[in-house]
N, C-alpha and C positions, 0 to 999 in steps of 0.2 A: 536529365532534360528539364530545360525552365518551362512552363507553362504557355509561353509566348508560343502561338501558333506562325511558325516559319514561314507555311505556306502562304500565307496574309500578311504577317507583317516581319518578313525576316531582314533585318540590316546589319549591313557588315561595319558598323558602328554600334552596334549591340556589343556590351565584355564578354558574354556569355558565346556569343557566335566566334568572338577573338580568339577565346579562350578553350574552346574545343567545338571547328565545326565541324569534325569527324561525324558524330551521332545526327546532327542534324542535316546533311546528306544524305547519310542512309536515311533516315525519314521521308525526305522528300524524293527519291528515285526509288522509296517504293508505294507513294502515296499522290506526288504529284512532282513528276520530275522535272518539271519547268515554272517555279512559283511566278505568282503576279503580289509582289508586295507591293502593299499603300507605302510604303518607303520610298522614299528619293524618286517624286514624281510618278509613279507606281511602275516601278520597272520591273524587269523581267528576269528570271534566274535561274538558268537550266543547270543543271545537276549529273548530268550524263555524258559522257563520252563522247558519245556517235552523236549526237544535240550541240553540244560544243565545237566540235570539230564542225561539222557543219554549220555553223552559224560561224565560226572562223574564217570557211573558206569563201561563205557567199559574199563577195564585196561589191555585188549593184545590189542586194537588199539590207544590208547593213554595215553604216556606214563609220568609218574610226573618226567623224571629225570630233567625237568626244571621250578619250579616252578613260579620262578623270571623272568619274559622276559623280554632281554636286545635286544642293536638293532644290537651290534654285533657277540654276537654267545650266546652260553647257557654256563650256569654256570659250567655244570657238564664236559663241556671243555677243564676249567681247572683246572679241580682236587677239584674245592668246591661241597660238598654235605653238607643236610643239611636232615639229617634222622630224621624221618622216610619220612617227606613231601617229599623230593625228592628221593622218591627210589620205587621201584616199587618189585611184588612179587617175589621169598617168601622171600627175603632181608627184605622187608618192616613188614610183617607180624611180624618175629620176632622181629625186634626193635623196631618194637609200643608194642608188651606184655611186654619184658624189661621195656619202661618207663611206661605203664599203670598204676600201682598200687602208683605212684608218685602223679598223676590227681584224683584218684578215691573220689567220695562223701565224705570220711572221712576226708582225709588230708588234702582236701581242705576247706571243712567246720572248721577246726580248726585254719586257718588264719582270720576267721569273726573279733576277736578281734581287732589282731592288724592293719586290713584292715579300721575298726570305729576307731581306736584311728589316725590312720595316717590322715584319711578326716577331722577329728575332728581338730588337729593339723595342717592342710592348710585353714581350715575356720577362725580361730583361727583370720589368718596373715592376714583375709580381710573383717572377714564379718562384723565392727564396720565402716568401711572406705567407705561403700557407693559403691563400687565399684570393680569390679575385672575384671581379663580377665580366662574366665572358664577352658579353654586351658592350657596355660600359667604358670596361679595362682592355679589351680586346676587338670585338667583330666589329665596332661602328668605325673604328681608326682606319682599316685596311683601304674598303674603297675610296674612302674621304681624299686620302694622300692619289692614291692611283688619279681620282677624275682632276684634282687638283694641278700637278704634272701637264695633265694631258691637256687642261687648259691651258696653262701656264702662269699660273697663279699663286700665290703662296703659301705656303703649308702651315704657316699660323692662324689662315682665314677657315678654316677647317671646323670651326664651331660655327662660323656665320653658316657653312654649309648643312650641318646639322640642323640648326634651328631653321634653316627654309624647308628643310623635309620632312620637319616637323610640320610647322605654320603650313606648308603647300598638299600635306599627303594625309595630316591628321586633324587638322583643325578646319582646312580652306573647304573641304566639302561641305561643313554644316555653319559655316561663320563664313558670310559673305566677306565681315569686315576682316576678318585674318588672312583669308587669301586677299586680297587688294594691298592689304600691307606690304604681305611676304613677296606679289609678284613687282609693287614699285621699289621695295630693296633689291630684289634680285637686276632689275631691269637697270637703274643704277649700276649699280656696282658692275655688272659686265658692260655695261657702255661705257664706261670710262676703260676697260680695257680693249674695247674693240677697237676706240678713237687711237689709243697708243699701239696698237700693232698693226691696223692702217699708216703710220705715222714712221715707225720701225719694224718691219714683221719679226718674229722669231720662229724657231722649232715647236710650235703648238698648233693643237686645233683652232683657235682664233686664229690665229695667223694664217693658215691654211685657210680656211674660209675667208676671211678677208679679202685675200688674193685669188681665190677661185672662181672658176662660172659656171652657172647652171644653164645647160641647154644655150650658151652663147650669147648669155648677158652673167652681168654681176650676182652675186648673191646679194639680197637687200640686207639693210641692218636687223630688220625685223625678225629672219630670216634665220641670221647667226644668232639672233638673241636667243631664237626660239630652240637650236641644237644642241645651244648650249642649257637650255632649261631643260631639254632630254634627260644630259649625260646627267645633271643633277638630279632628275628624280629617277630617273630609271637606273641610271651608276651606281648609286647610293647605297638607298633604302631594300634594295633589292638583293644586291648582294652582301650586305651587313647582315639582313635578316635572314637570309641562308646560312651563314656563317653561324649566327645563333642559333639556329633550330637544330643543324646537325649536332651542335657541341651540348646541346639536351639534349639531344638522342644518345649518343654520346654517351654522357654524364650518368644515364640509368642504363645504359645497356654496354658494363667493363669488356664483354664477351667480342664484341663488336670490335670495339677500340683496341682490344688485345693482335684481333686479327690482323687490322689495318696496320699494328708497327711489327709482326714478324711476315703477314704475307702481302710484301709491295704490290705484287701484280693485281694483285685484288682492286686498286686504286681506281681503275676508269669501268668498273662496274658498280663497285661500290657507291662511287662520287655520281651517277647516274641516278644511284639508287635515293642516293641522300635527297637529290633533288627532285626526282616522284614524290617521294612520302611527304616532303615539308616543301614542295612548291611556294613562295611567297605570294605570287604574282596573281592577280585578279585585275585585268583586263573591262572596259567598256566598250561600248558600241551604241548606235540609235541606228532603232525599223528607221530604210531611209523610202519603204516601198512597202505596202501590205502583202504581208506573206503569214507563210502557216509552218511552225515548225511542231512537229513532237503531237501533232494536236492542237494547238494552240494558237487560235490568230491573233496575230501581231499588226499593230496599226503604224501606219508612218508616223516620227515623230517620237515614240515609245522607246524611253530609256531600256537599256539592258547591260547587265554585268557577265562576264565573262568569264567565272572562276574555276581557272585552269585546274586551280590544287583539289576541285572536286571532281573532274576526269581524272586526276591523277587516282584517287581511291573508288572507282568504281571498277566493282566485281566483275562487271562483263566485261573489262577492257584488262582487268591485271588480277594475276592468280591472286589468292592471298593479300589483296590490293593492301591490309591495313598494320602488314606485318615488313618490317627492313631486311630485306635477301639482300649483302653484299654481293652476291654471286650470281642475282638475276641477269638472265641470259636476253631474255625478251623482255623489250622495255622502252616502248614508244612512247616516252612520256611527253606532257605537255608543259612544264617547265616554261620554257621557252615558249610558248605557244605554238602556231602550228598554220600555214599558208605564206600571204607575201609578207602578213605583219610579222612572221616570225620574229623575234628579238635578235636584234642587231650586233648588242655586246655579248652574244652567248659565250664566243670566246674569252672574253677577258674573265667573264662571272665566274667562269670553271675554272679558268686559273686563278683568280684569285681565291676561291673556295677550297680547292684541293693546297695550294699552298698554306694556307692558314689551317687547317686540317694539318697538314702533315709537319707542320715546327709544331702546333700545339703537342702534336701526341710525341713528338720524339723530344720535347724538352721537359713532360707532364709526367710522370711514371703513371699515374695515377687520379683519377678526379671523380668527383660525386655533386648531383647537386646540395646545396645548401639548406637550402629550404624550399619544398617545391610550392611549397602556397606564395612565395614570395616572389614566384616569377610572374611577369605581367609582360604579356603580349600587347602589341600595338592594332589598334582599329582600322580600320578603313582598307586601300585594295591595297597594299602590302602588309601579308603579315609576317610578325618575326618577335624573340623576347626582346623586349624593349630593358627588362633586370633578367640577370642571370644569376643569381649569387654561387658560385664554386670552392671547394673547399679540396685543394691540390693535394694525394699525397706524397 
């Protein structure tokens, strides 16, 4: 543990908190489970399960119009929104059933193909070479192509999308001027596609939105920009960095990966399992009402972080919360979060995570990490290795 008192000043742009906040949960859910860090406007940051969950469900005392916590003000400040995440009822209500049927079991399940042919074609470029970096040569390609598609956009522009969830996820919270950059590229470049699929529609979600209505008017431009800046940060970063954490887990634990390529059914316990333990996702909110949770009064106004992957390992809520049971039976995890914001692509994430999972281990005979001091985790509300270095055998 570093010296830096959590309770006071814990930020989830600390390396240290990046880089293992396993320990520093347990400290605080058994010393003060809901910190007030002078961090990012002094926000709030419960640690607990049953605190979580409830502060998920109550949506008249806290409100999603900021999901992103920056340290100078909220997003929806100035004029970014990012629907359905950051909107609250009945705004929200309706533009989650608009994009629903997008997500739903079916449509998702008819990406499985070309989700195995693209893993298939990244193993392709490493797995004769003895070596790769998981991250890198692997996890960050998968969703890139998938959200890409589903815009209908080009599959070469795939670093442009990288580097906004960079600039947008890891830099725009503590750099006013990188997020401004990162949101007039992105806002650019998709309005020049919106203009062209009002113009021609195709088979994509712009086109779909284009020609769609909410509640019996148009969708505004601002609207689909905003859906489309979702699928990019929430598509992304989210499930690349699942991807990564399990193939460390992985990577130290042969026992596991042994399991997974002779016992298949193991698969939708397992894949459950993956995403309890290495949840990415850390969620915000602002008190939109003074309330009192856990103890703790909370004033209108008052930033708060959301971090689901510290429900995920709290002892009152999961046996052995800090240990990977492929075979766990019980297992409400918060992954996905948990009320109306539940996450929308939970479908695709699992599919795309159990597919990349399951070509890595059936083309991999074998894998170790490289160097573990050499892996580096990303900061801010998603976490995930940002290097993986692996050494195949």
């Amino acid at each position: 543990m570093s010296t830096t008192d959590w309770a006071t000043q814990l930020s989830h742009f600390d390396p240290a908190y990046a880089a293992d906040p396993f320990p520093i949960w347990d400290e605080l859910r058994g010393r003060c489970p809901i910190a007030h860090s002078e961090s990012f406007r002094g926000m709030w940051v419960p640690t607990r399960y049953e605190d979580i969950v409830e502060i998920a469900r109550d949506t008249e005392s806290f409100s999603s119009r900021t999901p992103v916590l920056t340290e100078y003000a909220a997003l929806t400040d100035f004029g970014v929104t990012i629907p359905p995440i950051s909107s609250d009822q009945p705004y929200h209500t309706e533009i989650r059933r608009l994009l629903l049927p997008l997500f739903g079991p079916g449509p998702i399940e008819a990406l499985r193909p070309q989700v195995e042919e693209h893993c298939d074609a990244l193993i392709d470029a490493f797995v004769d070479r003895g070596t790769c970096d998981g991250s890198t040569d692997y996890a960050q390609f998968i969703p890139v192509q998938v959200i890409s598609r589903m815009l209908g956009v080009p599959d070469e522009d795939a670093d442009r999308f990288r580097g906004w969830v960079h600039l947008l996820l890891e830099m725009a919270p503590t750099d006013f001027g990188a997020g401004v950059e990162g949101l007039q590229e992105f806002f650019a470049y998709f309005r020049d596609h919106l203009l062209a699929r009002r113009a021609e529609p195709t088979d994509d979600v712009v086109s779909f939105l284009a020609t769609a209505e909410l509640e019996g008017r148009p969708i505004s431009d601002q609207e689909i920009l905003g859906v489309c800046l979702l699928l990019l940060i929430a598509g992304i970063d989210t499930t690349w960095s699942a991807i990564g954490a399990s193939l460390w887990h992985l990577a130290q634990h042969p026992a596991d990966a042994d399991r997974l390529r002779t016992e298949p059914e193991l698969w939708p316990s397992a894949l459950e399992e993956l995403l309890r333990a290495y949840a990415p996702v850390t969620m915000a909110r602002e008190v939109a009402r003074d309330v009192e949770v856990g103890g703790c009064p909370m004033r209108a106004g008052d930033p708060l972080l959301l971090p689901f992957p510290a429900a995920n390992r709290d002892p009152e809520a999961f046996d052995r919360p800090d240990e990977v049971l492929l075979d766990r039976a019980q297992n409400r995890h918060l992954a996905f979060g948990v009320g109306i914001h539940r996450c929308l692509g939970s479908n695709m994430a699992r599919l795309e995570v159990q597919v990349a999972l399951e070509r890595f281990l059936a083309r991999v005979p074998s894998f170790r990490l490289a160097d573990a001091d050499a892996v580096r985790w990303s900061v801010g509300q998603v976490r995930g290795p940002r290097t993986l270095p692996l050494v195949l055998g």
